[in-house]
C-alpha atoms as one frame of an Amber mdcrd trajectory, in Angstrom:
protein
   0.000   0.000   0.000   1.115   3.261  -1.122   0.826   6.201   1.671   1.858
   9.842   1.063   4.824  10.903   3.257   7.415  13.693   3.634   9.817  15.026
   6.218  12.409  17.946   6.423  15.810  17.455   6.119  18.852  20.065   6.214
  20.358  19.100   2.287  24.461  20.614   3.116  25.370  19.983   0.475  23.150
  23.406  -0.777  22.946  24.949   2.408  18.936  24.726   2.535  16.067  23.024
   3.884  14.989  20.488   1.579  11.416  18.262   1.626  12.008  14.601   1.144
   8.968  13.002  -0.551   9.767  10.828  -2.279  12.497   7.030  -2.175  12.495
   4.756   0.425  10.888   5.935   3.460  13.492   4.752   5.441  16.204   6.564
   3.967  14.221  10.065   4.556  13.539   9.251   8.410  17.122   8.933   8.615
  18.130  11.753   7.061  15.879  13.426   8.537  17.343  12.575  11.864  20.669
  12.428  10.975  22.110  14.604  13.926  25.869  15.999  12.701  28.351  14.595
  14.330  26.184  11.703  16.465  24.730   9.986  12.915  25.965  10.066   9.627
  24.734  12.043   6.936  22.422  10.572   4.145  23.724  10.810   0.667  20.431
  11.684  -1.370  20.439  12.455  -4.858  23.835  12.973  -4.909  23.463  15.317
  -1.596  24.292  15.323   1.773  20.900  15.424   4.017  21.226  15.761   7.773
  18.888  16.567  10.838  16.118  19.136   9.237  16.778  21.398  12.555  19.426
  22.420  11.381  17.731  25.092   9.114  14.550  24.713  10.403  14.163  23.297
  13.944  10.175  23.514  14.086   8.703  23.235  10.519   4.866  23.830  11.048
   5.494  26.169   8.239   5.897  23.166   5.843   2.835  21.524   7.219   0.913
  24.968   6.827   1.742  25.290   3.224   0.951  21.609   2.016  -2.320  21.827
  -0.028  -5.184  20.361   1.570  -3.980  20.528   5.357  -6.194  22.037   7.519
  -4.874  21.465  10.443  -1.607  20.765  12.166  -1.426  19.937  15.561   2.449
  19.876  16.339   4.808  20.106  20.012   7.778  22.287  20.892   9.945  20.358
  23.237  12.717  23.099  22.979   9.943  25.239  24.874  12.240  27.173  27.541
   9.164  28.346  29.276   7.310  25.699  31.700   3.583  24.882  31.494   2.047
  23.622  34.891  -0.108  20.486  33.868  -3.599  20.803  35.668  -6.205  18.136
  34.941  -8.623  21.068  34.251  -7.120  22.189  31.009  -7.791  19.006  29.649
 -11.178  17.748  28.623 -12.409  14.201  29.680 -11.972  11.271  27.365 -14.157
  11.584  24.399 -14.758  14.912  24.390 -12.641  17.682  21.800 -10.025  19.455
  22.687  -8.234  22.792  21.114  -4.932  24.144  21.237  -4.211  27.328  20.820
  -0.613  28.012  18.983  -0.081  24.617  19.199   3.286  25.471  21.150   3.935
  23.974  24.301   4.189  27.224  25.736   0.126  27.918  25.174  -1.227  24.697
  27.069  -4.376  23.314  26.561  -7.848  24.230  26.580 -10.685  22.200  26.929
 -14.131  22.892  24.360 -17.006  24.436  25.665 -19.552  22.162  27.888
C-alpha cells in the first residue's frame, strides 16, 4: 500500500532546507534525523541530508503550506518556558479538545460544555 509521506531534512550539500517526498521511506527518516556529528549524513540524490533542525528546527510552516492541510497539531519540546499540567485544562476522554498556537508554551484548553 502506497501512503503519502514527507519530512524535512537540512540538504548541506546546498545549504537549505529540503522536503524529502519521495524514495524509500526509510532513507528520509534517517536523514531526517541524521544529527551531525552523532549519525551520519544521508547521501540523497547525490546530496548530503542531515537533521532538518538544522535550518529549520520547528517546521509547522511546511505543514501549513501543504495543499489540503487544515490542520496541524504539532509540540515544541525546545519550549524554555514551563507549562504547569492541571487536569482542568484538559477535557475528559471523548470529548474535543483545542490548542491554541499549538506550542507547548500555550497549554491546553478544553471545548465548551
Amino acid at each position: 500500500m502506497k501512503k503519502t509521506y514527507f519530512c524535512v531534512a537540512s540538504n548541506y550539500s546546498q545549504a537549505r532546507e529540503q522536503q524529502v517526498r519521495s524514495g524509500d521511506l526509510a532513507r528520509a527518516l534517517l536523514a531526517s534525523i541524521a544529527i551531525p556529528g552523532a549519525l551520519r549524513p544521508v547521501v540523497h540524490d547525490g546530496d548530503l541530508l542531515c537533521d532538518g533542525g538544522t535550518f529549520n528546527n520547528f517546521p509547522v510552516d511546511v505543514m501549513r503550506d501543504m495543499r489540503g492541510v487544515e490542520t496541524v497539531i504539532n509540540v515544541d519540546l525546545g519550549a524554555r518556558t514551563r507549562v504547569g499540567w492541571s487536569s482542568t485544562k484538559y477535557p475528559a476522554p471523548g470529548r474535543c479538545c483545542a490548542t491554541g498556537s499549538g506550542r507547548a508554551t500555550s497549554g491546553a484548553t478544553a471545548c465548551p460544555r
